[in-house]
RODO-2510 file (C-alpha; in nm, 4 decimals, decimal comma):
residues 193
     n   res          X          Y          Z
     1     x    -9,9007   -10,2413     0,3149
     2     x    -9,8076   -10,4035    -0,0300
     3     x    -9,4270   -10,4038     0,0555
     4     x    -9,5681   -10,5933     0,4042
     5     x    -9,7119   -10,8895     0,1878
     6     x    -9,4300   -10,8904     0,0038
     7     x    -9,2173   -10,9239     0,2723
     8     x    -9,4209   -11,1820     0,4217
     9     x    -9,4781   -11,3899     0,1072
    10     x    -9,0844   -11,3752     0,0223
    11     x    -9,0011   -11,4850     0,4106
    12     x    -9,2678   -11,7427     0,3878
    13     x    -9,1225   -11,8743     0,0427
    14     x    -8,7734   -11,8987     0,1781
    15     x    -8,8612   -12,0820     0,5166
    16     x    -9,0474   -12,3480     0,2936
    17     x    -8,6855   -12,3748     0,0676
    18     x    -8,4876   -12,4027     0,4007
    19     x    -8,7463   -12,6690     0,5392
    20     x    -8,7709   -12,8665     0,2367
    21     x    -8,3735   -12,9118     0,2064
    22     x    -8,3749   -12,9208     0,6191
    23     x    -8,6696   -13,1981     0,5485
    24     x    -8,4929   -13,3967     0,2928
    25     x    -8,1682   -13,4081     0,4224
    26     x    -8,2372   -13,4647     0,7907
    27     x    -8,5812   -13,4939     0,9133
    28     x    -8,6945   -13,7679     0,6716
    29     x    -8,3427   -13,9896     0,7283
    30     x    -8,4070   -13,9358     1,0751
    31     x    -8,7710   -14,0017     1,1277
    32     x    -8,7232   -14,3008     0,8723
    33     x    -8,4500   -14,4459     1,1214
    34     x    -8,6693   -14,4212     1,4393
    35     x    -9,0089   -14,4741     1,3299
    36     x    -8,9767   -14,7757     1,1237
    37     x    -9,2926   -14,6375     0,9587
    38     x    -9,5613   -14,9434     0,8035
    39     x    -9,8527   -14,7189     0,9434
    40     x   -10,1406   -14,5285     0,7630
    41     x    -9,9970   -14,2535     0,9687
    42     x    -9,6832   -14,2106     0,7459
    43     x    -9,7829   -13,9324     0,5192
    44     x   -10,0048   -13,7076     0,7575
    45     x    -9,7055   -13,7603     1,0167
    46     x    -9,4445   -13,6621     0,7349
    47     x    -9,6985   -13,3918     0,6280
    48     x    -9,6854   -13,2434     0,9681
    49     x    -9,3350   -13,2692     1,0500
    50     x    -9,2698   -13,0570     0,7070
    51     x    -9,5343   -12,8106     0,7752
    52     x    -9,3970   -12,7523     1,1701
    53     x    -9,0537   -12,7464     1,0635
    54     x    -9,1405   -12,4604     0,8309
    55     x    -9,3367   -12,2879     1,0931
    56     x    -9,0298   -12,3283     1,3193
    57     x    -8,7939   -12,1940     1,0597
    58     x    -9,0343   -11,9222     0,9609
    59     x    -9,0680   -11,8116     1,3234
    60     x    -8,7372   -11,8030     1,4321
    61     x    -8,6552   -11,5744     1,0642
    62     x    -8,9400   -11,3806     1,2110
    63     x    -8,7748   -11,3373     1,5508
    64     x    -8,4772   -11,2568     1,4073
    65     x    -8,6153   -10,9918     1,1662
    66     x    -8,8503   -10,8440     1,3925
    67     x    -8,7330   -10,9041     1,7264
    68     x    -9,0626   -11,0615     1,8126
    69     x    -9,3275   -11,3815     1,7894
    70     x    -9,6867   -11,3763     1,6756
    71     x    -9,9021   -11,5684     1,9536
    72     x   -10,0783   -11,7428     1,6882
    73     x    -9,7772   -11,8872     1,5444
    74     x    -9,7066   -12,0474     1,8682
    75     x   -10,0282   -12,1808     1,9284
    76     x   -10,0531   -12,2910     1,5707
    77     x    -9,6591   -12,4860     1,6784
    78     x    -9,7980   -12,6185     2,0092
    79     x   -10,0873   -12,7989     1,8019
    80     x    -9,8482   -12,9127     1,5537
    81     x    -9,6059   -13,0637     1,7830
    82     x    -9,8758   -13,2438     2,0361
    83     x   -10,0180   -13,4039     1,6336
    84     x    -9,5967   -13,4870     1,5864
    85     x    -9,6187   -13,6284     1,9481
    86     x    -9,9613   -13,8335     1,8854
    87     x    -9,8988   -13,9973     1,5812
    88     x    -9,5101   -14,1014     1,6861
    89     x    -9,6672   -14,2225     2,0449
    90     x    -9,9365   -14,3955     1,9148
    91     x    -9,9019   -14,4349     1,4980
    92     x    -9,7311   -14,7225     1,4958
    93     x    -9,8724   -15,0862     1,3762
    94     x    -9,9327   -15,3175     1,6457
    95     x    -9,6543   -15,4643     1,8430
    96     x    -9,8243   -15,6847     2,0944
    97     x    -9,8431   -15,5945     2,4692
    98     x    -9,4769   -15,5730     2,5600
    99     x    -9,2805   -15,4540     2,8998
   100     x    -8,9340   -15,3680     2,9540
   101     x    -8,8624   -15,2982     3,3435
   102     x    -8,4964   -15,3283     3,3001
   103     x    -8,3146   -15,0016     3,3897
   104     x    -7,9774   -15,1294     3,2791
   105     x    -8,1109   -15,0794     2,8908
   106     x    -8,0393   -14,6885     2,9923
   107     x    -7,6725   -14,8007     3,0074
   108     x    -7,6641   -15,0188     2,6437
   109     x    -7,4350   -14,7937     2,4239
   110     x    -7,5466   -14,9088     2,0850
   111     x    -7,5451   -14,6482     1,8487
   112     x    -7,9014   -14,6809     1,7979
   113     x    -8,0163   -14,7345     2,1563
   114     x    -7,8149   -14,3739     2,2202
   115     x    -8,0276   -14,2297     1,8947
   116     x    -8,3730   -14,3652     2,0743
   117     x    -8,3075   -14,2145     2,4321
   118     x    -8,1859   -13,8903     2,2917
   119     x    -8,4853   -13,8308     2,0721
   120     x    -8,6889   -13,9438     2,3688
   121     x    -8,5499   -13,7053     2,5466
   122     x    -8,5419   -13,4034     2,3264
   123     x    -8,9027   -13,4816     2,2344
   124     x    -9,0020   -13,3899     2,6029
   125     x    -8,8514   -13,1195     2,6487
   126     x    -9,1246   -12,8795     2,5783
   127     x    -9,3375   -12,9910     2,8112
   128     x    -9,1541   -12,8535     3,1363
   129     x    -9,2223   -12,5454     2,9731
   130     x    -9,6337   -12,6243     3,0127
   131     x    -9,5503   -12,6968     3,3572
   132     x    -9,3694   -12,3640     3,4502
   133     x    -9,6100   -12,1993     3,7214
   134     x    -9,6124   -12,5229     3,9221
   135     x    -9,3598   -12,5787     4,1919
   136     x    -9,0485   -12,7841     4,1569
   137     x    -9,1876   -13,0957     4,3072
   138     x    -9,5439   -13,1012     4,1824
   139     x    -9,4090   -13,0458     3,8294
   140     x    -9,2055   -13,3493     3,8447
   141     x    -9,4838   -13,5569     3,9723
   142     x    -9,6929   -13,4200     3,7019
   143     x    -9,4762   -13,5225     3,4677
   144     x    -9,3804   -13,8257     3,5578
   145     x    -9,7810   -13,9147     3,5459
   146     x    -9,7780   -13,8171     3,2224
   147     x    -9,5006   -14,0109     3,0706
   148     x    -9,6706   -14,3421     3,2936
   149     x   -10,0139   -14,2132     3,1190
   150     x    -9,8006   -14,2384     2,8091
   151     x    -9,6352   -14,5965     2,8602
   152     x    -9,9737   -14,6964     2,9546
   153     x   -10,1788   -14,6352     2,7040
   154     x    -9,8708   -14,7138     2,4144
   155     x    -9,9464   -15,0555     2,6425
   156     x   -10,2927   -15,0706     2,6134
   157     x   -10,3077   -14,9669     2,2276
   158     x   -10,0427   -15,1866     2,1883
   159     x    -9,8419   -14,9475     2,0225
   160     x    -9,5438   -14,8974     2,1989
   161     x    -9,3923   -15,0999     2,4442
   162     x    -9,4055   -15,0172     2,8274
   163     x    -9,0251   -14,9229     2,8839
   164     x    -8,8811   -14,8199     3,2231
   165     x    -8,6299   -14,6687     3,0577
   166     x    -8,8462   -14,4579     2,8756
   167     x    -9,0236   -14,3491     3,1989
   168     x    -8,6806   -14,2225     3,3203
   169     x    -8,5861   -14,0709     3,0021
   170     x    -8,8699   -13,8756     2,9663
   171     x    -8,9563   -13,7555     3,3091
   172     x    -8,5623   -13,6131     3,2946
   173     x    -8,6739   -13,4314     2,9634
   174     x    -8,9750   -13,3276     3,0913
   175     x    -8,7968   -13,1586     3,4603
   176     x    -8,4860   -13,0563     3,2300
   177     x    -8,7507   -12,8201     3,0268
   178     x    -8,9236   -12,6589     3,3298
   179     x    -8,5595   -12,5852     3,4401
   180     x    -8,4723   -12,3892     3,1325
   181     x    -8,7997   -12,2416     3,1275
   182     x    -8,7631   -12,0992     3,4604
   183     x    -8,4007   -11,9795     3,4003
   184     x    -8,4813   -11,8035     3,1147
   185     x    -8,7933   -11,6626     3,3402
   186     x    -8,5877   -11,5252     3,6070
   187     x    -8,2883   -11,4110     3,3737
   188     x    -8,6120   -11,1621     3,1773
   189     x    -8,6576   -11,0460     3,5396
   190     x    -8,3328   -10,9738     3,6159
   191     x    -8,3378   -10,7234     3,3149
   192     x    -8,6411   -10,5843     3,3317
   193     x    -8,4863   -10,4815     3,6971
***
């Protein structure tokens, strides 16, 4: 039992070490360059990121180690990333209500127009995975109501502007992780067989 807390403490320790250089390296930089930050928001958000990036670390050491994950640790990441998700949705300062309906912007190859659409994008992704037991079709139609639930409010709040491109972006994120999820689904099945 002692030699367990050990363990735990000393992998605990070392995803914090791997986080913090991980955080300071990359994550700050990068949230920095998309966020823009001038919020109150800024240290919880930064707080948050650091803490779910450790848990991430930690639990994929764990995995790893012990070929296994602890259903409380991913509950404890889900609420962590829908608080990452919140406060970049809706953290920002005030920006006035402000539309974009112009696809073409999906096609503008600035570097940091590329940046905004792939973090879009990746930021999405889990949530095809919360979608998994629905059909095909209804999951894309309830994720494509999300993401306009999304622009909507960001709208509304005037937080965010209302960006077709954004709609597209995301609902593609969204359908891309409810295809992995249900590839990795049926691949477990195929073994277990």
């Amino acid at each position: 039992m002692y030699m367990n807390s050990i363990k735990l403490i000393i992998q605990i320790a070392l995803s914090a070490i791997v986080s913090y250089i991980f955080f300071f390296y990359v994550t700050s930089p990068f949230f920095y360059f998309f966020y823009n930050g001038n919020s109150p928001f800024d240290f919880p958000i930064i707080l948050i990121l650091y803490i779910g990036q450790t848990l991430i670390i930690y639990i994929i050491s764990n995995l790893l180690i012990n070929r296994r994950i602890n259903s409380k640790n991913l509950n404890f990441m889900w609420c962590i990333y829908f608080l990452v998700m919140a406060f970049l949705l809706f953290g920002r300062q005030q920006i006035g209500s402000r539309i974009n309906m112009n696809i073409m912007e999906m096609f503008n190859l600035n570097q940091l127009n590329i940046l905004q659409n792939l973090m879009n994008f990746l930021l999405f992704i889990p949530i095809g995975y919360l979608l998994r037991k629905l059909k095909l079709a209804y999951s894309v139609i309830v994720g494509l109501l999300n993401v306009l639930a999304v622009e909507t409010t960001q709208l509304i709040l005037q937080r965010g502007i209302f960006d077709i491109v954004d709609i597209v972006i995301d609902t593609l994120s969204i359908l891309t992780g409810y295809l992995i999820t249900k590839r990795i689904i049926r691949n477990k099945q195929m073994i277990k067989y």
